[in-house]
C-alpha positions as CSV (number, residue, x, y, z in Angstrom):
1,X,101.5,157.1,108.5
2,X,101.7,156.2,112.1
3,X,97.8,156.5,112.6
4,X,97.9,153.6,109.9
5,X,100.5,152.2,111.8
6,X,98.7,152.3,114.5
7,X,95.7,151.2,113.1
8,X,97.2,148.2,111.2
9,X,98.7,147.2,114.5
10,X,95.2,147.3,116.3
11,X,93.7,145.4,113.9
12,X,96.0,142.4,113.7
13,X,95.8,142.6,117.7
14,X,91.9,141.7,117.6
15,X,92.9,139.2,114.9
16,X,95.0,137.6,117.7
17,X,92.5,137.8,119.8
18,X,89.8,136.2,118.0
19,X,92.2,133.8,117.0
20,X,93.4,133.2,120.7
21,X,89.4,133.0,121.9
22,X,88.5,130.3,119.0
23,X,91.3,128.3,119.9
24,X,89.8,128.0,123.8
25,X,86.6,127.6,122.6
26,X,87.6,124.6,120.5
27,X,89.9,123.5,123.5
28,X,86.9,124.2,125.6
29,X,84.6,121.9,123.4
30,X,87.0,119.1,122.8
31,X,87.7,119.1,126.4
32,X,84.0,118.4,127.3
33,X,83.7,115.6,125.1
34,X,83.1,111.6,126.0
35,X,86.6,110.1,126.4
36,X,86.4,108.1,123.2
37,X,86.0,111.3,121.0
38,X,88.7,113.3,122.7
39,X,91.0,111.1,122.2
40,X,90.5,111.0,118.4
41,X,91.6,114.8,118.1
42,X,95.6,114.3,119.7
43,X,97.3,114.9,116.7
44,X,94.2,115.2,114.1
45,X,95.6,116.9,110.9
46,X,92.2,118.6,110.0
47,X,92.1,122.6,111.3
48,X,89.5,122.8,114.3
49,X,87.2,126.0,114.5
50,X,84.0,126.6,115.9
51,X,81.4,125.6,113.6
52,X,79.6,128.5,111.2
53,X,76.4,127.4,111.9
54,X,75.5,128.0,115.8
55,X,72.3,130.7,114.4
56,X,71.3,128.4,111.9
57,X,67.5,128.1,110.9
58,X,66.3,125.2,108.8
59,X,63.9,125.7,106.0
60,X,60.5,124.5,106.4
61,X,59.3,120.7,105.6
62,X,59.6,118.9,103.4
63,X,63.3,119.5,102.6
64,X,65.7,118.8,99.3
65,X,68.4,116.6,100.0
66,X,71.3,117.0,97.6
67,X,74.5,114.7,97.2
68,X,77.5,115.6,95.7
69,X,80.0,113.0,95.1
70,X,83.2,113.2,93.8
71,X,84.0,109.5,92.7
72,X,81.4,106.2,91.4
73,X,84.0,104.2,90.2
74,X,84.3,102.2,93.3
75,X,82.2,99.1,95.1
76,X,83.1,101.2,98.5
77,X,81.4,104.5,97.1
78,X,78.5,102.9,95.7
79,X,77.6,101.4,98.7
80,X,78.1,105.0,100.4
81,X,75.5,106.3,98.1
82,X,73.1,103.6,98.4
83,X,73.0,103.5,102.2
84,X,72.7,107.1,102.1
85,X,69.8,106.9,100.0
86,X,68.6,104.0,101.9
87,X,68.4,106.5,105.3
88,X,67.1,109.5,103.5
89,X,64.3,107.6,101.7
90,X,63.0,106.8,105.0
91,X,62.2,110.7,105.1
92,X,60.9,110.4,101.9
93,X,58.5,107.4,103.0
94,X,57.0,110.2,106.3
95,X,57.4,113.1,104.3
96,X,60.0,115.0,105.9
97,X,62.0,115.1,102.7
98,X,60.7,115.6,99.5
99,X,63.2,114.1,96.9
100,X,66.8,112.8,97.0
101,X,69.4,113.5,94.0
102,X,73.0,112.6,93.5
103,X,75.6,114.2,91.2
104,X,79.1,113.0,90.5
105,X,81.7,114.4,89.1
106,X,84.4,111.8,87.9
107,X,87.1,112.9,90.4
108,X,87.1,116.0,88.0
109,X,87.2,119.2,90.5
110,X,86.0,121.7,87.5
111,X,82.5,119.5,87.7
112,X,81.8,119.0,91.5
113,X,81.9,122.6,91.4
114,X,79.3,123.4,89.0
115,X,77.0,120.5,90.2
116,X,77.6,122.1,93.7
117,X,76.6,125.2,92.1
118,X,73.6,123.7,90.4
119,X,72.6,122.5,93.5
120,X,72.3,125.8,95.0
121,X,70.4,126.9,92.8
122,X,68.0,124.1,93.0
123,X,67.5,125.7,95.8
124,X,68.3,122.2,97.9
125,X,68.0,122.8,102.0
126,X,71.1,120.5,102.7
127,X,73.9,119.2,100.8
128,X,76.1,116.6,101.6
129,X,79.3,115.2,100.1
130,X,82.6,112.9,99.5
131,X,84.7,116.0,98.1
132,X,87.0,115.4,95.3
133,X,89.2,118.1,96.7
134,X,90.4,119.6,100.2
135,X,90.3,122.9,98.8
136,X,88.9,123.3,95.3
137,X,85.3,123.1,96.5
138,X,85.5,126.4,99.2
139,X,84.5,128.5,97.1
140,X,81.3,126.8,95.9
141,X,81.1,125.6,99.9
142,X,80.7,129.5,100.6
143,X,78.2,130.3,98.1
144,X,75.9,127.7,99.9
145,X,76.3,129.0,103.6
146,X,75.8,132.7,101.4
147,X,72.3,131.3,100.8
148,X,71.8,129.2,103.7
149,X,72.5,125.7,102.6
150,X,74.9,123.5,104.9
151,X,77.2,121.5,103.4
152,X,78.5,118.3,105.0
153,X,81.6,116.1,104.2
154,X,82.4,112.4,104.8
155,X,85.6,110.4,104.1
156,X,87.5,113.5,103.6
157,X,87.9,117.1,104.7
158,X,87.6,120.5,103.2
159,X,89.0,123.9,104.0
160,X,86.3,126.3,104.3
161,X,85.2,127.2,107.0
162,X,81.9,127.2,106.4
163,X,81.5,123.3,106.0
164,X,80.8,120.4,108.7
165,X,83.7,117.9,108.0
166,X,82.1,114.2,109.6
167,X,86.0,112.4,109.2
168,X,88.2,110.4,110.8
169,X,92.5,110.9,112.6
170,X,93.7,109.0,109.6
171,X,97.3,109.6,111.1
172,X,96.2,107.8,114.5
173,X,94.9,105.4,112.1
174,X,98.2,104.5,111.3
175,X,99.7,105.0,114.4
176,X,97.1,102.5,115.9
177,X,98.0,99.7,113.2
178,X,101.7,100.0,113.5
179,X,101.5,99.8,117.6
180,X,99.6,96.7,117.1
181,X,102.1,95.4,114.7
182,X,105.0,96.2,117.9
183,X,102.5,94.6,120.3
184,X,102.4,91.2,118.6
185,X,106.6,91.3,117.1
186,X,108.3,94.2,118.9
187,X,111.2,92.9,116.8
188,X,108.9,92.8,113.4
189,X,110.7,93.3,110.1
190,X,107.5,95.0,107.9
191,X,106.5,95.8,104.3
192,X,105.1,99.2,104.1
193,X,102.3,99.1,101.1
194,X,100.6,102.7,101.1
195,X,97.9,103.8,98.8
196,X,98.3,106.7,96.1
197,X,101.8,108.3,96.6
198,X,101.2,111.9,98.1
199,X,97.3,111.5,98.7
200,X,96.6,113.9,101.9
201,X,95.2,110.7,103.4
202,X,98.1,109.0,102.9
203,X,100.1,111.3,104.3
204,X,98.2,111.1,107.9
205,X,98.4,107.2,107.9
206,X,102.4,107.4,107.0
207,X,102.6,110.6,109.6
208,X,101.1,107.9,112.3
209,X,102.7,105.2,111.6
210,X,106.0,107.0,111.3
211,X,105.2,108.3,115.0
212,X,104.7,104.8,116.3
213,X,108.0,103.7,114.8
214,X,110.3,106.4,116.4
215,X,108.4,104.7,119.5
216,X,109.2,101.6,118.9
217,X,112.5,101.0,118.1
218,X,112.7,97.2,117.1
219,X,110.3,97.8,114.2
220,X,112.2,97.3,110.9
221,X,111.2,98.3,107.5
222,X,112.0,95.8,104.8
223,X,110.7,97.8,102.4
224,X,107.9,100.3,101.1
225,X,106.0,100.4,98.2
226,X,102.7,101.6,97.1
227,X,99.0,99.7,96.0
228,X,97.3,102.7,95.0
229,X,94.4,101.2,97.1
230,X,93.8,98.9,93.9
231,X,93.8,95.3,94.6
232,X,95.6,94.0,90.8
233,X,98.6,96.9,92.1
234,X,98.9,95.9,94.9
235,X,98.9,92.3,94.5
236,X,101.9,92.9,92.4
237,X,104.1,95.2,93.9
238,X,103.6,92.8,97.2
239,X,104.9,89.8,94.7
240,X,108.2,92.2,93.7
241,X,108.6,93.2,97.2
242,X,108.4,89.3,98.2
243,X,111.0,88.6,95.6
244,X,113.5,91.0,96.2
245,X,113.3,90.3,100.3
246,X,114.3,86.7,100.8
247,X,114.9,87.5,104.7
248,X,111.5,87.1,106.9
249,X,108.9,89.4,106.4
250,X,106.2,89.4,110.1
251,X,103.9,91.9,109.1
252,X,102.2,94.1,106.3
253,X,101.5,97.6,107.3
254,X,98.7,98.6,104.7
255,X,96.0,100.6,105.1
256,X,93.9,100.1,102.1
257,X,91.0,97.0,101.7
258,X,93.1,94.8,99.9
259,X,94.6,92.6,102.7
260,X,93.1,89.6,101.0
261,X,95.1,90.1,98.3
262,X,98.0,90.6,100.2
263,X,97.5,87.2,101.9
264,X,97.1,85.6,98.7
265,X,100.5,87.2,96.9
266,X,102.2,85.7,100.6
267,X,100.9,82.3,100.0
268,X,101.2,82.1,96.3
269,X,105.1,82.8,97.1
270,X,105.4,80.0,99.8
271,X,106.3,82.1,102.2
272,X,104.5,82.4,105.7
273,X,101.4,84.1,106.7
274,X,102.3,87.7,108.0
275,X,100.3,90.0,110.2
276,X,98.4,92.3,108.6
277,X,96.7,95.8,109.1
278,X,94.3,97.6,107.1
279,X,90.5,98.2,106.6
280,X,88.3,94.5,106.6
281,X,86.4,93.7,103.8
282,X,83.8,91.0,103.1
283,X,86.1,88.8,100.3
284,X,89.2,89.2,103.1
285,X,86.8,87.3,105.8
286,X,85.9,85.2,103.1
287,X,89.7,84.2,102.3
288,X,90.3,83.8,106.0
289,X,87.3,81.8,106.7
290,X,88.4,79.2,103.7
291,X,92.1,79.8,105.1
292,X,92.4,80.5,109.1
293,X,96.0,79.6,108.5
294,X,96.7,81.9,106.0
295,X,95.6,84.9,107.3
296,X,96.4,86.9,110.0
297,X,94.7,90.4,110.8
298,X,95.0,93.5,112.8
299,X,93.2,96.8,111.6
300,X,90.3,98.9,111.7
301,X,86.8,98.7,110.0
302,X,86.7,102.1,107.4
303,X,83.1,101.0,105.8
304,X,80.8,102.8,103.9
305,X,77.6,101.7,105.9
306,X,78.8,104.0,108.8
307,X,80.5,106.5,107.1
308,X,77.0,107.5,105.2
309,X,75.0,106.6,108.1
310,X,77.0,109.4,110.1
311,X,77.2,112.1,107.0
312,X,73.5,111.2,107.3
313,X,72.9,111.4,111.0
314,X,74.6,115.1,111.1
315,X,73.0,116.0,108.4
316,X,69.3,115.7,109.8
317,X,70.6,116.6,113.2
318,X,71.3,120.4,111.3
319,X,68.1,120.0,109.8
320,X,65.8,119.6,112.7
321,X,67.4,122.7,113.9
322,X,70.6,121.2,115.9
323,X,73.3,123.7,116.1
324,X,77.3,121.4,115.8
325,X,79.7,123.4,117.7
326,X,83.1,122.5,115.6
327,X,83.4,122.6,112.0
328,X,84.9,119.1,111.9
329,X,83.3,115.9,113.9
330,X,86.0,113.4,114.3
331,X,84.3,109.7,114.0
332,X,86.3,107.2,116.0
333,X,87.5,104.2,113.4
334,X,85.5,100.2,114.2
335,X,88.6,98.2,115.4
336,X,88.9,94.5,114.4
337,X,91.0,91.8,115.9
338,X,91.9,88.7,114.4
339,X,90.5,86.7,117.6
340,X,87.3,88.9,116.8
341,X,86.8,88.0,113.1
342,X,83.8,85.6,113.4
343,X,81.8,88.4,114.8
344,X,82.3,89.9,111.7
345,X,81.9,87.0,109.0
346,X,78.7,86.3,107.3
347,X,78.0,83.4,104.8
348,X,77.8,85.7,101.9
349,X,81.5,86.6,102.5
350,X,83.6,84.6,100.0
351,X,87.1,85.5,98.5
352,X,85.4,87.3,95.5
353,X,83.4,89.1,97.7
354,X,84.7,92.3,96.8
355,X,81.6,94.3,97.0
356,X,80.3,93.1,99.9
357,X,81.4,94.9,103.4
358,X,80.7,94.1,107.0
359,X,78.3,95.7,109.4
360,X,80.0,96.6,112.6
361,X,78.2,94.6,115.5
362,X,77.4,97.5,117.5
363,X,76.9,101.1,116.3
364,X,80.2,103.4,116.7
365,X,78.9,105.7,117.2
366,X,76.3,105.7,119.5
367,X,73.7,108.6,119.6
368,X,75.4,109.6,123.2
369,X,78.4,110.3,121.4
370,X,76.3,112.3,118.6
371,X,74.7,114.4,121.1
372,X,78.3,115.8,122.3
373,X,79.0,117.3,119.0
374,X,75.6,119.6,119.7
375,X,74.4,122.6,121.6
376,X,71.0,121.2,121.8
377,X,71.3,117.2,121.0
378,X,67.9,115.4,120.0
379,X,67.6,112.0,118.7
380,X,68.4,111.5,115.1
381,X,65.4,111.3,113.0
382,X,65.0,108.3,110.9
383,X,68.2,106.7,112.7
384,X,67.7,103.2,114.4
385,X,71.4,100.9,114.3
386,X,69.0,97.7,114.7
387,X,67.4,98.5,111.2
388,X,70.9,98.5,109.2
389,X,70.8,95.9,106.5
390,X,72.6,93.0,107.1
391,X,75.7,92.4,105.3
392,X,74.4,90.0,103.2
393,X,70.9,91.5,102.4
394,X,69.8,92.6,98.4
């Protein structure tokens, strides 16, 4: 009994160990990184390891791109798909990559798994994702690195170990909105409107913004309801929130893409134009360029051009033979400021212009940046920001 003791004891000591040494090598890498990317991992929510893949070999040319997605049902991932496919036809075009293919699953877990599965044994040399689950997918996420495949996430995390997450601090999303709503009102009495009640994501924007109000003590919440990230639910539970509150309301804490709407429920009620955070959209520069006095904005730019232009830039990064040295690759967030939003208006952009998003004017993230993530950083292949579709292009 005590040599098991003994032995028990040993083992969970090199367990502590290697626990101890991955935790300085993370510190180590996050440490080395370009100001701007550091800064995104104080308070991150998402578990930091070393990545899996640091003896990775690629398969030969041409390779089988594979895209599981977890959700169509959206304008926002659409336009994630197509601009993936967009990139990786390129490949196509030169021959580096012989076909593209997309599943999806419906936000049904049970599914993504088995086209996961299927894609494994499709035998595909890379498989990237939106996951419809933090957890649920591991298993099939480990069956791929079993055979070799990498799998790579955008616009949300996973667990295992054995994937590359490409994501954003969602809860220094929020804290970054509700400091800008102190900035312009430190006094500011606010409607909270949050997305899907107990979403993870949601969670990290509350957990942020939650922070920045203990900070800042004048901020007042009038009241807090949730748009489900749907623009008809949200447009009404702003109205019932508008009725109920007949004292001032300064500023709308959202972090969703339906601050038009929000604007519009405002007006419709006479009362006057609050400040507003969130993601910008194309029909919410639209409304403000047909209303300037109606709407007033400070947020952030969460798009689907550069979310699959990243997934997409990692992913052929690991290809060519790049070795990532953390499992997850925190991509800072666009900001956008109200004095700032001709920069990002085009003539396409109406108040129905709900499936039409902005192109950043500059690339975040710059290939600099990129190369900090790797041991042995090379250009992106197929990647050139001055190529990227304008907003309004068919």
């Amino acid at each position: 009994m005590n040599g098991m003791l003994r032995g028990l004891l040993a083992a969970t000591a090199l367990i502590s160990i290697a626990t101890a040494a991955n935790a300085q090598d993370v510190s180590a890498v996050i440490g080395g990184l370009p100001a701007d990317l550091k800064a995104q991992y104080e308070g991150a929510p998402q578990k930091v390891l070393p990545s899996a893949w640091d003896n990775f070999t690629p398969p030969a040319k041409p390779w089988k791109w594979c895209h599981s997605e977890s959700y169509q049902g959206n304008p926002w991932r659409v336009s994630v798909t197509n601009e993936l496919k967009r990139l990786v036809d390129g490949l196509i075009a030169d021959g580096t990559v012989a076909s593209f293919e997309v599943s999806d699953s419906n936000n049904d877990a049970a599914q993504q798994i088995n086209q996961i599965r299927a894609f494994i044994d499709k035998g595909c040399s890379i498989i990237t994702s939106i996951p419809g689950s933090s957890t649920a997918l591991d298993e099939a996420i480990d069956a791929a690195a079993a055979k070799g495949i990498p799998f790579i996430t955008a616009a949300g995390s996973v667990t295992s170990p054995n994937a590359i997450n490409v994501d954003s601090n969602y809860a220094r999303w929020g804290y970054d909105m509700m400091t800008a709503i102190a900035k312009a009102k430190p006094d500011s009495s606010i409607l909270l409107v949050e997305g899907i009640a107990g979403h993870p994501i949601v969670v990290q924007e509350r957990e942020g913004g939650d922070k920045a109000l203990a900070e800042n003590p004048g901020l007042k919440i009038a009241r807090s309801v949730n748009g489900n990230w749907t623009a008809n639910v949200t447009k009404t539970v702003v109205l019932q929130a508008i009725a109920t509150n007949p004292a001032p309301i300064d500023a709308v804490w959202t972090t969703g893409s339906e601050s038009r709407v929000v604007a519009e429920a405002f007006s419709e009620a006479g009362r006057p134009a609050p400040l507003i955070t969130g993601s910008i959209t194309g029909d919410a520069l639209g409304y403000w360029k047909a209303n300037p006095e109606k709407y007033r904005f400070e947020g952030h730019a969460v798009l689907p051009g550069w979310t699959a232009q990243t997934l997409f830039r990692v992913g052929i990064r690991m290809l060519d033979g790049q070795k990532p040295k953390l499992n997850t690759l925190l991509i800072p967030i666009p900001p956008v400021h109200n004095a700032d939003l001709d920069k990002w208006y085009k003539d396409c952009m109406t108040p129905d212009a709900v499936s039409v998003f902005p192109v950043p004017p500059a690339d975040p993230m710059p290939e600099e940046w990129l190369d900090a993530y790797f041991s042995n950083p090379a250009p992106s292949q197929g990647w050139d920001y001055a190529k990227v579709p304008d907003a309004c292009a068919k």
